[in-house]
C-alpha positions as CSV (number, residue, x, y, z in Angstrom):
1,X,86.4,104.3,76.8
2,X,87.9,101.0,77.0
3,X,86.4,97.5,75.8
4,X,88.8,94.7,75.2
5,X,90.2,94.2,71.4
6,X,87.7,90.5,71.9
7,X,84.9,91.9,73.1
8,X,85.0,94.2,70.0
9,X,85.7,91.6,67.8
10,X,82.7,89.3,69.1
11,X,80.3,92.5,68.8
12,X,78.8,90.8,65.3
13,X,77.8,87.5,67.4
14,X,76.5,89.6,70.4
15,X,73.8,91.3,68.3
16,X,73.0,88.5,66.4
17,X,72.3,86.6,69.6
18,X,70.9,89.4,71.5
19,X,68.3,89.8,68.7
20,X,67.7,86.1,68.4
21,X,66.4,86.0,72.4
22,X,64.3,88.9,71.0
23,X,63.0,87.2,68.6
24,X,61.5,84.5,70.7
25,X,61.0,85.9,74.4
26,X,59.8,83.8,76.9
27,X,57.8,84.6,80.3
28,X,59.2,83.7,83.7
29,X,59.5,80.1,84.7
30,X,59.1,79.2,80.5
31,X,62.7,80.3,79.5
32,X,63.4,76.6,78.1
33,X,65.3,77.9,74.5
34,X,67.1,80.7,76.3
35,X,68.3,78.6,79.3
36,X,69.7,76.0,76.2
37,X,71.0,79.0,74.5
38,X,72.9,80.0,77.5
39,X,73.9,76.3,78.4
40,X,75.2,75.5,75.4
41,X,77.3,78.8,74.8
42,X,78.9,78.3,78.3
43,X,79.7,74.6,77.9
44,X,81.5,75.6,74.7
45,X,83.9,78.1,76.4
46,X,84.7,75.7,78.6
47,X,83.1,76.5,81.4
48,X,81.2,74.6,83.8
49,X,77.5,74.4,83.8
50,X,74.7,73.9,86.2
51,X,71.2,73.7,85.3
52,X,67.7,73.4,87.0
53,X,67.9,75.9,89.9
54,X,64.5,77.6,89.7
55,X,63.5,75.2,86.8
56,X,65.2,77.1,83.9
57,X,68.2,78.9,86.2
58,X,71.1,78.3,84.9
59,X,74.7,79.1,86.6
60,X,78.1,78.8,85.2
61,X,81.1,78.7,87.2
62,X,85.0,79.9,86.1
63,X,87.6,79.0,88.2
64,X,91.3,80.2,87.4
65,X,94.5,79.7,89.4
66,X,94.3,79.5,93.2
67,X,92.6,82.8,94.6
68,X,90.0,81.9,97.1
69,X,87.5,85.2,96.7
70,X,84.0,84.0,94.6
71,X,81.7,86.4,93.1
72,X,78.5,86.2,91.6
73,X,77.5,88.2,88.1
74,X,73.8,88.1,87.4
75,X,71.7,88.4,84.2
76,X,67.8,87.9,84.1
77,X,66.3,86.0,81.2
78,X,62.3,87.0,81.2
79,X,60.5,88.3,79.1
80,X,57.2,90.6,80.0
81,X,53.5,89.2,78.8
82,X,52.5,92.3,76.4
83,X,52.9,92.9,72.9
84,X,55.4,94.5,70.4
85,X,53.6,97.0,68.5
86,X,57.7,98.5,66.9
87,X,58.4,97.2,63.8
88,X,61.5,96.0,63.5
89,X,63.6,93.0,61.8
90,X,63.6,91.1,64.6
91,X,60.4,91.2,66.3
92,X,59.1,89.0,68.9
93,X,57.5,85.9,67.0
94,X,55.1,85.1,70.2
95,X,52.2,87.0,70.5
96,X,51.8,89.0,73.6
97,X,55.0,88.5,74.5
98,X,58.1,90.3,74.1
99,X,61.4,91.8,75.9
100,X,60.6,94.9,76.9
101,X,62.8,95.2,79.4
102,X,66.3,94.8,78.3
103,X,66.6,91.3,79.6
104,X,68.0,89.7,76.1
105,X,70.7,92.2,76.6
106,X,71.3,91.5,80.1
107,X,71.5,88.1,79.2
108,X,73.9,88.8,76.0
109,X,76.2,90.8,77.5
110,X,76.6,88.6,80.4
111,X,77.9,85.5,78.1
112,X,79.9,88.0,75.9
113,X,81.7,88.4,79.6
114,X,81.8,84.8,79.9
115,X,83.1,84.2,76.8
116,X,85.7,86.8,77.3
117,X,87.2,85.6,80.4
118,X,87.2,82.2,79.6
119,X,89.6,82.7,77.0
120,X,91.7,85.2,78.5
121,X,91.6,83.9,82.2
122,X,93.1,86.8,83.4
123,X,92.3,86.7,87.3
124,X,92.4,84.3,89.9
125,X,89.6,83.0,91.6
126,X,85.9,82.3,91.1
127,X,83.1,83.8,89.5
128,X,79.3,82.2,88.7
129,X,77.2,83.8,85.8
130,X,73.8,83.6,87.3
131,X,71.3,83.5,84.7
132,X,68.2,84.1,86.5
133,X,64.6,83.1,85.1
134,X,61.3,84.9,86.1
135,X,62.6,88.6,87.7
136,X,59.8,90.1,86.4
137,X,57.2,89.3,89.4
138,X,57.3,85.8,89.3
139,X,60.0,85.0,92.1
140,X,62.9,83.4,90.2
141,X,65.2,84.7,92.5
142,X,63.8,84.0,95.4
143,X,63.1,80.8,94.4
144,X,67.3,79.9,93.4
145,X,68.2,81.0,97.2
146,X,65.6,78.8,98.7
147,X,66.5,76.2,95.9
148,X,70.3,76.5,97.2
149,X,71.9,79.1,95.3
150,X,74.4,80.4,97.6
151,X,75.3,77.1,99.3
152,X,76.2,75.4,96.2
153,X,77.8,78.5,94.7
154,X,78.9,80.6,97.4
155,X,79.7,84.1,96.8
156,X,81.9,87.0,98.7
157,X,79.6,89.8,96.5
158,X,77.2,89.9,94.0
159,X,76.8,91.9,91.3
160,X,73.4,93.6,89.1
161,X,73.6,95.2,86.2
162,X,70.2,97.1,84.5
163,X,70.0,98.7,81.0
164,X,68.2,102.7,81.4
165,X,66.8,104.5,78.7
166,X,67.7,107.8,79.3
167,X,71.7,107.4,80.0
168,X,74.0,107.3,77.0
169,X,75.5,104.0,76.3
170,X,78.7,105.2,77.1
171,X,77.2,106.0,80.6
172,X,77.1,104.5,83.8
173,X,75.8,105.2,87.3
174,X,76.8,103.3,90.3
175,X,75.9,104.8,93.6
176,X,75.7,103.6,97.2
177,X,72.9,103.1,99.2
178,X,69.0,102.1,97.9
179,X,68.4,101.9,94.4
180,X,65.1,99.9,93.8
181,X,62.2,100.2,95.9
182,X,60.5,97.2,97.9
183,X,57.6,95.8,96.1
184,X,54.5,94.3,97.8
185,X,50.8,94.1,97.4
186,X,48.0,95.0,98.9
187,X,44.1,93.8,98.8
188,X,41.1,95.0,100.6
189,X,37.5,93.4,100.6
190,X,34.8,95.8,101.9
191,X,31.7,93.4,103.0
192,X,28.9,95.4,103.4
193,X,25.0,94.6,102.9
194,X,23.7,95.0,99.5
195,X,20.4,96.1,98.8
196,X,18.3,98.1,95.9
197,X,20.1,101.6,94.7
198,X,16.7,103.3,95.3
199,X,16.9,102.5,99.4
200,X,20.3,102.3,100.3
201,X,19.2,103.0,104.3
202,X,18.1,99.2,103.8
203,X,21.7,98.0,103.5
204,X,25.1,98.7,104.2
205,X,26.9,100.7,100.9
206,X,30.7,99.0,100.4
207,X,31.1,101.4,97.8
208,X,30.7,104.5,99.8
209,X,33.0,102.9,101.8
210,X,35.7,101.9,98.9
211,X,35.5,105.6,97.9
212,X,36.4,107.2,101.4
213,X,39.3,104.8,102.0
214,X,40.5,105.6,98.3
215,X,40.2,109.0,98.7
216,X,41.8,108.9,102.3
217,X,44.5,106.6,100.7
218,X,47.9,109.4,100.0
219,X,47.5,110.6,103.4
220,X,49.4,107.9,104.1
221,X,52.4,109.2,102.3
222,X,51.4,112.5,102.6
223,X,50.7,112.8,106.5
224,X,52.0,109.6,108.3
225,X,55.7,108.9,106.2
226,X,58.1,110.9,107.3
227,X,58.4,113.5,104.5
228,X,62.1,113.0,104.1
229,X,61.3,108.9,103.3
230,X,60.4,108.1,99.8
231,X,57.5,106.1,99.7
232,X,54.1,104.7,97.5
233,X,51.1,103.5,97.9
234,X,48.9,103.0,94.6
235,X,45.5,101.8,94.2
236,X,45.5,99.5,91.1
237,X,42.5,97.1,91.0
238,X,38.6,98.1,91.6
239,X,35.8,95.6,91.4
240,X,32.4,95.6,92.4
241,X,28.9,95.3,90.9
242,X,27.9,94.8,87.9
243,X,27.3,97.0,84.8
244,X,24.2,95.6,83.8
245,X,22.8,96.3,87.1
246,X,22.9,99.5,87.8
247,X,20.2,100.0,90.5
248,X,21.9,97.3,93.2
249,X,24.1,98.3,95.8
250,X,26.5,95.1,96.0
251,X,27.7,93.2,99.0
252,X,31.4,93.5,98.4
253,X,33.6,95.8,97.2
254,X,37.5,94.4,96.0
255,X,40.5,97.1,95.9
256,X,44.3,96.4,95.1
257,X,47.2,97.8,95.0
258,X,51.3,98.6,95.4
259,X,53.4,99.4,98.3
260,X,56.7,100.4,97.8
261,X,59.9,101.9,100.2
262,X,63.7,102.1,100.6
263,X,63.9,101.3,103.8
264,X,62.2,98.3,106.4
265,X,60.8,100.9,108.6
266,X,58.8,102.6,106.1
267,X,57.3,99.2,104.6
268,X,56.2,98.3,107.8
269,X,54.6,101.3,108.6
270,X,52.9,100.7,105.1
271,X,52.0,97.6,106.1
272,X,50.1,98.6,108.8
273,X,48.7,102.0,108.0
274,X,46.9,100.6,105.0
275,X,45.4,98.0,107.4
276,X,44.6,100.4,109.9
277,X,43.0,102.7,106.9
278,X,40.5,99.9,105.9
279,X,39.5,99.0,109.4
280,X,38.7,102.1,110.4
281,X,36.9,103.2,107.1
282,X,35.0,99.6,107.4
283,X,34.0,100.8,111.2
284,X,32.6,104.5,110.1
285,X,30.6,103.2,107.6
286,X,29.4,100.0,109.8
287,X,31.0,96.9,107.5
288,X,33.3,94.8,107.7
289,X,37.4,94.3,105.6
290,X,39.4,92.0,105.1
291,X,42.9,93.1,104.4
292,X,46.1,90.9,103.3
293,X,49.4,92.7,102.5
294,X,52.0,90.2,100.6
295,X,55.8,91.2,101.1
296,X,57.0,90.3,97.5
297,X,60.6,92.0,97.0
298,X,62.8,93.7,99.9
299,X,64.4,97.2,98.5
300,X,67.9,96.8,96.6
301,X,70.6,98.2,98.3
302,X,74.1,98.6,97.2
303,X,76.9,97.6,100.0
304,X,79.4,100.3,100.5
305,X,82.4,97.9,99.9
306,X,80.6,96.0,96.9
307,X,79.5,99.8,95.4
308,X,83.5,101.2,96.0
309,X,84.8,98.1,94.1
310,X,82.0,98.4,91.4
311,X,82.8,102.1,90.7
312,X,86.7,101.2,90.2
313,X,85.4,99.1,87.0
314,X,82.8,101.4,85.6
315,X,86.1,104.0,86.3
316,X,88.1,101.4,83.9
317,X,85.7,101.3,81.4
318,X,83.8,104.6,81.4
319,X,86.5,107.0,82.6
320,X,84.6,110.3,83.6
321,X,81.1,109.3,82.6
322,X,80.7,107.5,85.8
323,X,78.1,108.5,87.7
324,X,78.1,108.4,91.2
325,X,74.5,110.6,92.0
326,X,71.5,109.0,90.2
327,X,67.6,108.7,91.8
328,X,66.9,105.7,92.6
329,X,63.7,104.0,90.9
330,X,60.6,103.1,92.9
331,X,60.6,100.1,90.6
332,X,61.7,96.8,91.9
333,X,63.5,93.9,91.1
334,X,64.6,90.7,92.5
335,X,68.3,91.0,93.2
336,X,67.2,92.0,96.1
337,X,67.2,88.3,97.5
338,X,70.5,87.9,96.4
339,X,71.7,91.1,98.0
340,X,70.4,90.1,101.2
341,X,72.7,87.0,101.1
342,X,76.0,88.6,99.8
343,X,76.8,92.0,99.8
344,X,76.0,93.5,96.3
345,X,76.1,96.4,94.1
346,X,73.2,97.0,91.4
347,X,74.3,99.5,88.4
348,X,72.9,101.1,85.3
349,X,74.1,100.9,82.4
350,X,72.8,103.5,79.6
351,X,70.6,102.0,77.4
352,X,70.8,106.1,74.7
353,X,67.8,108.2,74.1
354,X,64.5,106.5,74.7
355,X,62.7,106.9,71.1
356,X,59.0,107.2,70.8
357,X,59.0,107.2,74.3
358,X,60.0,103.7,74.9
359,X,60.6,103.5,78.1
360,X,60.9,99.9,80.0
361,X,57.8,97.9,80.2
362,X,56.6,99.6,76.5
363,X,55.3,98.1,74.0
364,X,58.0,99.9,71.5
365,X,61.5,99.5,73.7
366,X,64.5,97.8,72.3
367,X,67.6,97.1,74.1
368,X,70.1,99.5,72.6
369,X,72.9,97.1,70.7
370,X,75.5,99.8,71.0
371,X,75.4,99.1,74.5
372,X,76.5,95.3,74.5
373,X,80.2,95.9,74.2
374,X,80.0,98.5,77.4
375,X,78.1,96.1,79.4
376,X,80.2,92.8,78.9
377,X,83.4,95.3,78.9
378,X,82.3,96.4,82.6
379,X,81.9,92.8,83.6
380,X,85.1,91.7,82.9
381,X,86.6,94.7,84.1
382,X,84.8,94.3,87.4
383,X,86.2,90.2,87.4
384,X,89.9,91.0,86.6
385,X,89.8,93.8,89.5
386,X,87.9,91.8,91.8
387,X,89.7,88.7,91.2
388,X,93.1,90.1,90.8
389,X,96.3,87.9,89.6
390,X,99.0,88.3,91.6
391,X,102.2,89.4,89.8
């Protein structure tokens, strides 16, 4: 394995930061202290900073010698609202909410990259460290392209990097084609006629209703996706009535849930066969739905070109523990947006054995700190080939 004699050297500082932003993690939108963090640590390698994209974005530009390729590195800075049960030194010190995601170390290794080629400077032309706010559901991406992200700082690829429990930390997969699912939402009102629980031919029962389009819901997957498409479609939110009254039939009935896909075809077909679900389940039963599906984040898909230069890093620093097969996650995030306005490549990075089960998004995960020096080696490994001196 190879990481840089520096990066080694700056290991002590990485964990100490990394478990600072632990410490005190902020949600989407709120990252004030970490933006400054990353600000100030940027400024002080000499490199120049821009703040206020997205409200607490922060990018960082590095220019050196005259090649005209520009790249894009990105790191996301949110933190989830849940609690830390773990005990451990450096706990989060805000209730319900801590960084159970890995984004302190994204953000950590990021600057150790920064940090690294701002001293070394060896390549020749641009990159920007994107330090994104609010990737977890809250639009911070989306929000820095509409803001002007790519016209101020354009970029020939873009680049995502995400910790997984799971892979060793001396591990890395980076694989062509869709890696993250799409992420929308879906919600469905039933409107029927409420009436007592003792005479329900008096009414119109929404909940009868709610109950055969739930039940009718995985034929979606099951019998209208092409089986060879990976697809999702989970219920997640029920409301109606009321506890205290259990002998009334209510007027409405409130469902939500997830859609997800790899590919636009299947999440319109989604789209539309959820719709077509509730409208026909509303007409059997003789009430009426309203339905609203909200397109949130587009599948992540890595470019061949971006994913071929990507895999010649991971090669530099991992040797033969790259991995080029890995499933792709029916999660989703972000980058997505920025993928669909440069070509880009999305990897992960192992993040060792997931303890106690704790997985992302669980109320005991750590980021693993022996993955820091991996993660900021790939980065710079990525630059330097990317951004190649001439000789």
């Amino acid at each position: 394995m190879s990481i840089p004699a520096r990066i080694k050297d700056d290991l002590p500082f990485l964990i100490s930061l990394r478990r600072d932003l632990h410490a005190y993690p902020e949600l989407g939108f709120e990252e004030e202290r970490t933006a400054g963090i990353v600000a100030r640590l940027l400024e002080e390698a000499n490199i120049t900073v821009h703040r206020g994209l997205a409200g607490t974005g922060v990018v960082g530009t590095l220019t050196v010698g005259n090649g005209t390729r520009r790249i894009g590195l990105r790191a996301d800075m949110d933190a989830l609202a849940m609690p830390e049960t773990a005990e451990r030194a450096y706990k989060s010190t805000v209730p319900g909410k801590m960084h159970a995601c890995g984004h302190d170390g994204h953000t950590t290794m990021l600057l150790g990259a920064a940090r690294h080629l701002a001293a070394t400077r060896g390549f020749s032309g641009t990159v920007h460290f994107i330090f994104q706010p609010a990737e977890e559901g809250r639009g911070g991406a989306k929000r820095m392209v509409e803001e002007g992200l790519f016209k101020l700082f354009p970029c020939d690829a873009v680049y995502g990097l995400h910790n997984m429990p799971g892979l060793s930390v001396d591990e890395i997969a980076v694989v062509e084609g869709p890696q993250l699912a799409s992420s929308d939402s879906w919600r469905i009102t039933f409107r029927g006629i409420g009436t007592h629980g003792a005479k329900p031919h008096l009414g119109r029962d929404p909940i009868t209703a709610a109950a055969t389009f739930l039940s009718s819901l995985q034929t979606i997957v099951g019998r209208v996706v092409d089986p060879l498409q990976p697809a999702v479609v989970s219920a997640c939110f029920l409301q109606a009535g009321d506890p205290k009254a259990l002998n009334v039939i209510p007027d409405i009935v409130e469902i939500g849930g997830t859609a997800r896909a790899y590919s636009p075809d299947v999440r319109d077909q989604l789209e539309s066969e959820i719709g077509r679900l509730a409208s026909g389940t509303a007409a059997m039963y003789g009430i009426s739905a309203d339905y609203r599906f909200e397109r949130r984040i587009p599948p992540v898909v890595n470019d061949g070109d971006a994913t071929s230069r990507a895999l010649a890093a991971a090669g530099a620093v991992f040797g033969g523990k790259v991995r080029t097969s890995f499933p792709p996650s029916t999660a989703g995030d972000d980058f997505a947006f920025f993928a669909q306005n440069s070509p880009g490549c999305y990897v992960w990075l192992g993040n060792g054995p997931a303890v106690d089960g704790a997985l992302h998004h669980n109320t005991a995960y750590d980021f693993n700190d022996e993955a820091l020096g991996y993660g900021a080696a790939y980065w710079v490994a990525l630059v330097e080939r990317e951004l190649k001196r001439e000789t």
